[in-house]
TORKOL-4160 file (C-alpha; in steps of 0.2 Angstrom, whole numbers, padded with zeros to 4 digits, m for minus):
287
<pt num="1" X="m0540" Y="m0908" Z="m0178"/>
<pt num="2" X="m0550" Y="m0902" Z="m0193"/>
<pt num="3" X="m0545" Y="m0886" Z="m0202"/>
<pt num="4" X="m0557" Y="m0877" Z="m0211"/>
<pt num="5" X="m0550" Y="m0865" Z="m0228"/>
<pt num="6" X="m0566" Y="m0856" Z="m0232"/>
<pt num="7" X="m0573" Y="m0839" Z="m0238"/>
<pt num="8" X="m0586" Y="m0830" Z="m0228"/>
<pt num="9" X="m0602" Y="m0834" Z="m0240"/>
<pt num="10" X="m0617" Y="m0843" Z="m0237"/>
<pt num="11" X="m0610" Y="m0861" Z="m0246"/>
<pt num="12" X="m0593" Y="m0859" Z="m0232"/>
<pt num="13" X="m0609" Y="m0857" Z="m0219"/>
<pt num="14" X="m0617" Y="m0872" Z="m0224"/>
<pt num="15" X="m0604" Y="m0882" Z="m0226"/>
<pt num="16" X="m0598" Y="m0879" Z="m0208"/>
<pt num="17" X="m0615" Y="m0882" Z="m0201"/>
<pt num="18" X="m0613" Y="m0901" Z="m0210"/>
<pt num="19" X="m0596" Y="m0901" Z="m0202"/>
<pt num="20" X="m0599" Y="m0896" Z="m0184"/>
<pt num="21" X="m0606" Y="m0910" Z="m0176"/>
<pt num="22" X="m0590" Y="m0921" Z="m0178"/>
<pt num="23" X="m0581" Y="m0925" Z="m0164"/>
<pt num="24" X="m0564" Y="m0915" Z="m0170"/>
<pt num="25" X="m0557" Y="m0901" Z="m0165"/>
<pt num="26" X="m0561" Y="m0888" Z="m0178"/>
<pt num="27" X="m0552" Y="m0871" Z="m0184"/>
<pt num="28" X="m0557" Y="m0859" Z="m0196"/>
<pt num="29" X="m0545" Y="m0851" Z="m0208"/>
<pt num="30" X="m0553" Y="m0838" Z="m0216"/>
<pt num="31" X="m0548" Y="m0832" Z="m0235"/>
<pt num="32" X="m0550" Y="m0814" Z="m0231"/>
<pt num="33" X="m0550" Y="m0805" Z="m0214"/>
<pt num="34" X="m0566" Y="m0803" Z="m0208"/>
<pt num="35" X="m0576" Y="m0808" Z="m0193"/>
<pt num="36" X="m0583" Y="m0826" Z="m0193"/>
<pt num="37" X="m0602" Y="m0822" Z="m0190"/>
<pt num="38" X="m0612" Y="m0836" Z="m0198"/>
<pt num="39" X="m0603" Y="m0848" Z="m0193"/>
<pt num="40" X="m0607" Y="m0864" Z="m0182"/>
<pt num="41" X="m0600" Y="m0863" Z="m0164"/>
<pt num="42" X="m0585" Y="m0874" Z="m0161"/>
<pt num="43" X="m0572" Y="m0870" Z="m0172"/>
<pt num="44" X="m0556" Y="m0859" Z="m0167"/>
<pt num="45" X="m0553" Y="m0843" Z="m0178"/>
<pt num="46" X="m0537" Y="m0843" Z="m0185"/>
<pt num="47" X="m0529" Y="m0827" Z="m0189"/>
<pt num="48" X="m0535" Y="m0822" Z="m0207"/>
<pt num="49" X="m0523" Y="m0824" Z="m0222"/>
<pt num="50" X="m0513" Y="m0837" Z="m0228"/>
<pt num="51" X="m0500" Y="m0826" Z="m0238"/>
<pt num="52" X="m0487" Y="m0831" Z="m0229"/>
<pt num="53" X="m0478" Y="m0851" Z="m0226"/>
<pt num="54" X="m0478" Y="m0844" Z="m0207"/>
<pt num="55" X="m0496" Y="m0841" Z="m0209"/>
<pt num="56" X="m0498" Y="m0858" Z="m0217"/>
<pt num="57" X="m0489" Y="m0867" Z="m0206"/>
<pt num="58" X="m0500" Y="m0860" Z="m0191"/>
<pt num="59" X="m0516" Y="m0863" Z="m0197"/>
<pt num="60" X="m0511" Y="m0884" Z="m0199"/>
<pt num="61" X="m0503" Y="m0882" Z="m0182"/>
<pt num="62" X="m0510" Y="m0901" Z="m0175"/>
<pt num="63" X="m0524" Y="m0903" Z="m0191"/>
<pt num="64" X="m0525" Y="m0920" Z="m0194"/>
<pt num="65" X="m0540" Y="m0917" Z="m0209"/>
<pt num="66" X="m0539" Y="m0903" Z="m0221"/>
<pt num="67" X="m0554" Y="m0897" Z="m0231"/>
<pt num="68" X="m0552" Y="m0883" Z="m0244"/>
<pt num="69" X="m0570" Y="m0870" Z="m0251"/>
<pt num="70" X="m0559" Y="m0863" Z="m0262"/>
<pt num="71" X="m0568" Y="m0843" Z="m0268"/>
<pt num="72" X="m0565" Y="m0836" Z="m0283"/>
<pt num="73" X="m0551" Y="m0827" Z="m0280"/>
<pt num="74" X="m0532" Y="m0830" Z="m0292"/>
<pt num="75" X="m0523" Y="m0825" Z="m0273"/>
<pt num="76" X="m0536" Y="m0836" Z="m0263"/>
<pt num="77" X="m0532" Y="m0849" Z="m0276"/>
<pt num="78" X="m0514" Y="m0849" Z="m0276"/>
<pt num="79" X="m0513" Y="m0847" Z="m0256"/>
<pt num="80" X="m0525" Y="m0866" Z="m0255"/>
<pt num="81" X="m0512" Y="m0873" Z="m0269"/>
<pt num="82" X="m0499" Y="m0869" Z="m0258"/>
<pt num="83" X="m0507" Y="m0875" Z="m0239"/>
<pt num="84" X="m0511" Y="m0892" Z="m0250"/>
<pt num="85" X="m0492" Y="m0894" Z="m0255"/>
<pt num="86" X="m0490" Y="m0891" Z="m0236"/>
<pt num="87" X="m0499" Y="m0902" Z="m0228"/>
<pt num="88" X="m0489" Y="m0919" Z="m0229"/>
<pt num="89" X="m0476" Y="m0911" Z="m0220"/>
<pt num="90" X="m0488" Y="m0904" Z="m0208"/>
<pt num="91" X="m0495" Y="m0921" Z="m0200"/>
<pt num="92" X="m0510" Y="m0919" Z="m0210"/>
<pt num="93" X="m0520" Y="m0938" Z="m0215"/>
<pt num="94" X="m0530" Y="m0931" Z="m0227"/>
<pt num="95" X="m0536" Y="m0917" Z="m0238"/>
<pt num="96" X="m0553" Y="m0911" Z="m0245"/>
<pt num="97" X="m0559" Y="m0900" Z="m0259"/>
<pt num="98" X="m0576" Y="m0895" Z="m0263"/>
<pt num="99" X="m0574" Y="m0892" Z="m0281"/>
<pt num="100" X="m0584" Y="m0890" Z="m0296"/>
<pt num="101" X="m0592" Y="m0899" Z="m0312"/>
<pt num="102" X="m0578" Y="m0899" Z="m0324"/>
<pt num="103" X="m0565" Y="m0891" Z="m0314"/>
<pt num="104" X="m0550" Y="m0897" Z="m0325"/>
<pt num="105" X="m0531" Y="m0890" Z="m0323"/>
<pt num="106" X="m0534" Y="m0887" Z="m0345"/>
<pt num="107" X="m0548" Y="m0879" Z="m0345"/>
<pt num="108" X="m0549" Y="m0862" Z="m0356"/>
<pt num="109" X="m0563" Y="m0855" Z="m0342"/>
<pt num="110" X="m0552" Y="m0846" Z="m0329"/>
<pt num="111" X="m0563" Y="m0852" Z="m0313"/>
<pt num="112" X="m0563" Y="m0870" Z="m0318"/>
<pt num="113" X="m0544" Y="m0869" Z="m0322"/>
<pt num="114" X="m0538" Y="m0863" Z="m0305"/>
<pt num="115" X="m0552" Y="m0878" Z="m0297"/>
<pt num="116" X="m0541" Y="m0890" Z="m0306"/>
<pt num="117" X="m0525" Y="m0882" Z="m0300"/>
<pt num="118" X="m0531" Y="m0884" Z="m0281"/>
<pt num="119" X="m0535" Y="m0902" Z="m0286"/>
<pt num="120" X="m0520" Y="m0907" Z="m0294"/>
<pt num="121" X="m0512" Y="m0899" Z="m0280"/>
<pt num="122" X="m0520" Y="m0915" Z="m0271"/>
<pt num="123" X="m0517" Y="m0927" Z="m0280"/>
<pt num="124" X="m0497" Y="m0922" Z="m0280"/>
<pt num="125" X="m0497" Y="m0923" Z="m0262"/>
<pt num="126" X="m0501" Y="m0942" Z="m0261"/>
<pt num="127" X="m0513" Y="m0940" Z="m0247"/>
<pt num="128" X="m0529" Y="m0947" Z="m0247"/>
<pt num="129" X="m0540" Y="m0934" Z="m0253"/>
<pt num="130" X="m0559" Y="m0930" Z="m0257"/>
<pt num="131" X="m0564" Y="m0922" Z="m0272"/>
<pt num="132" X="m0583" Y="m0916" Z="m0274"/>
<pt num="133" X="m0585" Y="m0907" Z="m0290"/>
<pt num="134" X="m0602" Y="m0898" Z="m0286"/>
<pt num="135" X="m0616" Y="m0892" Z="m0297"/>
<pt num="136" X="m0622" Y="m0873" Z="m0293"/>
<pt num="137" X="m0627" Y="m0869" Z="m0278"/>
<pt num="138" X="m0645" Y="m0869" Z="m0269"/>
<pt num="139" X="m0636" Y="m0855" Z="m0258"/>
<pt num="140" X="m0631" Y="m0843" Z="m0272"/>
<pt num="141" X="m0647" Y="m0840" Z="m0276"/>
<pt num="142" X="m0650" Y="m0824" Z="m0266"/>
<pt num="143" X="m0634" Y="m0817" Z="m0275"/>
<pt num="144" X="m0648" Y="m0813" Z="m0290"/>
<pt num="145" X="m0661" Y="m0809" Z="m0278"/>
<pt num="146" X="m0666" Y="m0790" Z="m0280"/>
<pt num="147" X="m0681" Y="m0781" Z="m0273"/>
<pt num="148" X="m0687" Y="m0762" Z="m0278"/>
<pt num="149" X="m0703" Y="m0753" Z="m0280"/>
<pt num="150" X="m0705" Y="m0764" Z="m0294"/>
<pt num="151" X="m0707" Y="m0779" Z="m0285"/>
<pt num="152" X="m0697" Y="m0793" Z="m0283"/>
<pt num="153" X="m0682" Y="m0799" Z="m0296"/>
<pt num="154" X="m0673" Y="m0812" Z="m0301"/>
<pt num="155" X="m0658" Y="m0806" Z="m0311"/>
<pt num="156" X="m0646" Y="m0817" Z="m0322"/>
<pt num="157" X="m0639" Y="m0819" Z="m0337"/>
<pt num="158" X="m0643" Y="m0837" Z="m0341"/>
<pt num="159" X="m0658" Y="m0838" Z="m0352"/>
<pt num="160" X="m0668" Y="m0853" Z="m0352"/>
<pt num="161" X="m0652" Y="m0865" Z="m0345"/>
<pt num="162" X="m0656" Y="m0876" Z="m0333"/>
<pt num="163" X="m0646" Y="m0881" Z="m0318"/>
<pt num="164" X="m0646" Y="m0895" Z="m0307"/>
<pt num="165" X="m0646" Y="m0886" Z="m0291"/>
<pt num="166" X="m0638" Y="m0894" Z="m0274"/>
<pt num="167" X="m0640" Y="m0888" Z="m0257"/>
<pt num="168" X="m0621" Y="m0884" Z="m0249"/>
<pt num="169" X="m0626" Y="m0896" Z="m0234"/>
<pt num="170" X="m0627" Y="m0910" Z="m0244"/>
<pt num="171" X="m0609" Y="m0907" Z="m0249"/>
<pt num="172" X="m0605" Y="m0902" Z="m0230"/>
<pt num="173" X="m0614" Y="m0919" Z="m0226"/>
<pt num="174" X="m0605" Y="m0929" Z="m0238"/>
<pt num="175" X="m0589" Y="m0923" Z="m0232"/>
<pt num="176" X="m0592" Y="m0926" Z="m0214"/>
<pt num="177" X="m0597" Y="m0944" Z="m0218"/>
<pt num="178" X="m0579" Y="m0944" Z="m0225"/>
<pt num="179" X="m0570" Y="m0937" Z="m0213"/>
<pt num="180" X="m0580" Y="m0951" Z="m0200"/>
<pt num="181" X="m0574" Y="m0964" Z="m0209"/>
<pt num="182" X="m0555" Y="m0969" Z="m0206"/>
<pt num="183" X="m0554" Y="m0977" Z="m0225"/>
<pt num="184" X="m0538" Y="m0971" Z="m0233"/>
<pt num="185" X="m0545" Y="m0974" Z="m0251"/>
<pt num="186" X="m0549" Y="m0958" Z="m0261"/>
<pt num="187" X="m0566" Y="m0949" Z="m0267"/>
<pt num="188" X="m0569" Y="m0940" Z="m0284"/>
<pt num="189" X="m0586" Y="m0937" Z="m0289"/>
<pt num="190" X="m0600" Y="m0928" Z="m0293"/>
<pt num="191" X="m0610" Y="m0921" Z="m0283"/>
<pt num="192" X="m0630" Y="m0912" Z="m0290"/>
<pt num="193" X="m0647" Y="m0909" Z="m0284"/>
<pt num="194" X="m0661" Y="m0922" Z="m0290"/>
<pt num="195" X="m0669" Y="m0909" Z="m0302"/>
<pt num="196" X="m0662" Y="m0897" Z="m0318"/>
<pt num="197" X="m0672" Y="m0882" Z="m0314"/>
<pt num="198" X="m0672" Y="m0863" Z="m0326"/>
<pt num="199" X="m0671" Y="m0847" Z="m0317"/>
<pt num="200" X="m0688" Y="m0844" Z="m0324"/>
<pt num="201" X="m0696" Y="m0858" Z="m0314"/>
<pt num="202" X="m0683" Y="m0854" Z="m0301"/>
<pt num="203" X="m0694" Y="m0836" Z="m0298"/>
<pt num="204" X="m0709" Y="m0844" Z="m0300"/>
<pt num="205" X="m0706" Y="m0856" Z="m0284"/>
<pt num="206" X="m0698" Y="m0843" Z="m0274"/>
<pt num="207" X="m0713" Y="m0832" Z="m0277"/>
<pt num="208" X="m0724" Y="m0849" Z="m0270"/>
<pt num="209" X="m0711" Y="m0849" Z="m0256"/>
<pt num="210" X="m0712" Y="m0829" Z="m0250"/>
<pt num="211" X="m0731" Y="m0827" Z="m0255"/>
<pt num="212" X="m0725" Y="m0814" Z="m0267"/>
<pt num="213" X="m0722" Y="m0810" Z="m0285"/>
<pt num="214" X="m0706" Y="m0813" Z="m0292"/>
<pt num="215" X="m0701" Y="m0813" Z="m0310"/>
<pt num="216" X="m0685" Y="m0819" Z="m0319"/>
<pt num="217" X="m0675" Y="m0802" Z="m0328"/>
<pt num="218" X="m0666" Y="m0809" Z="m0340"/>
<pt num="219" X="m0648" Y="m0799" Z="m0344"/>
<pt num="220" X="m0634" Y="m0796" Z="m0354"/>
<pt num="221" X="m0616" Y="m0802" Z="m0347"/>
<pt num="222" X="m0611" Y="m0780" Z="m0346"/>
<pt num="223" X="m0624" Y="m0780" Z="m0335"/>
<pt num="224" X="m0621" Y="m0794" Z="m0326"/>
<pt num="225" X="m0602" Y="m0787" Z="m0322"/>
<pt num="226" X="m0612" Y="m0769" Z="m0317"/>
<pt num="227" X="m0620" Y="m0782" Z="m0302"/>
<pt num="228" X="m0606" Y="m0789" Z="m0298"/>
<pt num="229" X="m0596" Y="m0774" Z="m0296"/>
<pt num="230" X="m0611" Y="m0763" Z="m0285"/>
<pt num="231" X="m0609" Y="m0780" Z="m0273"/>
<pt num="232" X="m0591" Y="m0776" Z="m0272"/>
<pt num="233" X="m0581" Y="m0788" Z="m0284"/>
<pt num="234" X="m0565" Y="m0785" Z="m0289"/>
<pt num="235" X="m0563" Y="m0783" Z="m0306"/>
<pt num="236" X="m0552" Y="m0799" Z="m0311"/>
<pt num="237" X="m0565" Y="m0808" Z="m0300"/>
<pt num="238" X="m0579" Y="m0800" Z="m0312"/>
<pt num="239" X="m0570" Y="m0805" Z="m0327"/>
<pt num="240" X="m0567" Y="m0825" Z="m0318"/>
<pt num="241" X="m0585" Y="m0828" Z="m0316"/>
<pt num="242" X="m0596" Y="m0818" Z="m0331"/>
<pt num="243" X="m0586" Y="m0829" Z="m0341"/>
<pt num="244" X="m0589" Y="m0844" Z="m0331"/>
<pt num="245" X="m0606" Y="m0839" Z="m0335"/>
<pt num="246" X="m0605" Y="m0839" Z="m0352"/>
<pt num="247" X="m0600" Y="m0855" Z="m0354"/>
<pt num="248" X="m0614" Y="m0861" Z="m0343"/>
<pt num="249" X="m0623" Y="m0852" Z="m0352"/>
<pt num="250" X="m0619" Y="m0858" Z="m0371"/>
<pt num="251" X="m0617" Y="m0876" Z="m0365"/>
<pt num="252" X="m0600" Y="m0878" Z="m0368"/>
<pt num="253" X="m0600" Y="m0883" Z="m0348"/>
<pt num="254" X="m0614" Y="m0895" Z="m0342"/>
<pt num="255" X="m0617" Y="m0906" Z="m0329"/>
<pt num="256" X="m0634" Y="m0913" Z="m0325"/>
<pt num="257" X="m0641" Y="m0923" Z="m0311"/>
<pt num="258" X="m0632" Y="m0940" Z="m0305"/>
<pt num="259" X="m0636" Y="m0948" Z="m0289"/>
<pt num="260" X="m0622" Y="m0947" Z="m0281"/>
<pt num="261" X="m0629" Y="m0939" Z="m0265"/>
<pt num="262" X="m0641" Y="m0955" Z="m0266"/>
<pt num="263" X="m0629" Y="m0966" Z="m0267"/>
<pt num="264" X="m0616" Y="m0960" Z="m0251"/>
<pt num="265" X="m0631" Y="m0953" Z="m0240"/>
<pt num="266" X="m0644" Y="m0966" Z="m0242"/>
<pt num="267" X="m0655" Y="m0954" Z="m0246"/>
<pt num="268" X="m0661" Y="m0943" Z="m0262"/>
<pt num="269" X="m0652" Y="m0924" Z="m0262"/>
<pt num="270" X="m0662" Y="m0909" Z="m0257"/>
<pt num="271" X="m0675" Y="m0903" Z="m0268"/>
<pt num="272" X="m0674" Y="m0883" Z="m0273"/>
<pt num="273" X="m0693" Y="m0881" Z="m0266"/>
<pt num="274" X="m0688" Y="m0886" Z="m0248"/>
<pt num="275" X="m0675" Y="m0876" Z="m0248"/>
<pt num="276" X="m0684" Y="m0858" Z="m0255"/>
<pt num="277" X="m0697" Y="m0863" Z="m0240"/>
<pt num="278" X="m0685" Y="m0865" Z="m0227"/>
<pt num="279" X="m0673" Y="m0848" Z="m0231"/>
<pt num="280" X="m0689" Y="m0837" Z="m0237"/>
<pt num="281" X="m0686" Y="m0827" Z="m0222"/>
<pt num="282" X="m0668" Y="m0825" Z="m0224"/>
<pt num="283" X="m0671" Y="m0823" Z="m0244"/>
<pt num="284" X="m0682" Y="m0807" Z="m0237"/>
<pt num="285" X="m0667" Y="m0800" Z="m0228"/>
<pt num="286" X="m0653" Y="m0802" Z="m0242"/>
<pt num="287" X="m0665" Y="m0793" Z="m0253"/>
């Protein structure tokens, strides 16, 4: 039995779709109640909320593998934390966590500090574990994604930063090929696309990949929090990732490319182009 902890999102998506294919029983915990559409086939709901040790306890009921996408969320955090510390006693093997570059318990940026929580949390419970520390996502892309009587937008506050963008299914994958393999010994790495790319190239290929103009709109972190919050964040959430992006931003936290993906898939990691073709329908829609 695999258990999925996830958020609704499009990396949770992704990462499912890597994980669907193995020959597991699969359930799906949900951080926050809502319904599971987007997800692959094949894995059980489970109730939503893991507020509870009653909650918790259900959700490892029989899981035997344990993979965590934490969200940015103190609560969500804290409620992973705790199901980690549980799992031993529940019968679960191992445990995996998609993380993030320079997640560290010490860190002064808030969302890096609670990933290194969750991984320390891990590491504690003496289990084999997993721990991908990702570069930004492929899939947050349309999160920036605007579209008015203007035209087409692409909205950040990251001025010319570059970022080394992978595609969440190459973390699914990489996890799957893990959770194939019956080794005991434990994973922490790296994980980036081939390529550091700006948000003003970024436009310029998803205007190539929709056949329509698209420019970057570079903006102030205010701003920023103003997006964030017509999309629905919460405010404590708001605060978590502008700063996040500030020290992207003012390159305090880097991490470029490695070839990591290489190196456990046998093959080089998916390039930003391919994947602006393949979702321009779907980029349409979030828009």
């Amino acid at each position: 039995m695999l258990v999925l902890s996830a958020g609704d999102g499009r990396v949770a998506h992704a990462i499912a779709a890597a994980l669907a294919g193995l020959p597991l029983r699969k359930r799906l915990g949900l951080l926050k109640p809502g319904p599971a559409a987007g997800f692959p086939s094949g894995f059980e709901l489970a109730a939503p909320g893991l507020a509870s040790p009653l909650e918790r306890e259900r959700l490892l009921e029989g899981a035997t593998e344990l993979v965590l996408v934490p969200i940015f969320d103190q609560r969500a955090i804290e409620q992973q934390m705790a199901l980690a510390a549980l799992a031993r006693d529940r019968g679960v093997r191992r445990i995996h966590v998609v993380s993030a570059a320079g997640a560290d318990a010490r860190s002064p940026v808030t969302l890096l500090r609670w990933l290194g929580l969750v991984e320390r949390e891990l590491t504690a419970s003496g289990l084999p574990h997993t721990i991908l520390r990702c570069t930004p996502y492929m899939q947050s892309i349309p999160l920036f994604l605007r579209r008015d009587a203007s035209g087409w937008r692409l909205v950040g506050p990251f001025r010319d930063v570059a970022f080394a963008w992978l595609d969440a299914v190459d973390a699914g994958t990489v996890l799957a090929r893990r959770i194939e393999a019956p080794a005991d010994a434990n994973l922490v790495c790296q994980l980036s696309g081939p390529e550091e790319i700006p948000f003003e190239t970024v436009a310029a290929m998803m205007s190539s990949a929709l056949q329509e103009p698209v420019r970057y709109v570079d903006i102030c972190r205010p701003e920023a929090a103003g997006l964030l919050e017509a999309g629905g964040f919460p405010p404590a959430r708001i605060r978590a990732v502008t700063e996040y992006w500030d020290y992207l931003v003012s390159g305090v936290v880097r991490a470029g490319c490695c070839d990591t993906v290489t190196r456990l898939l046998g093959r080089e990691a998916r390039r930003l182009a391919a994947y602006l073709r393949d979702c321009a329908a779907e980029l349409r829609v979030a828009a």
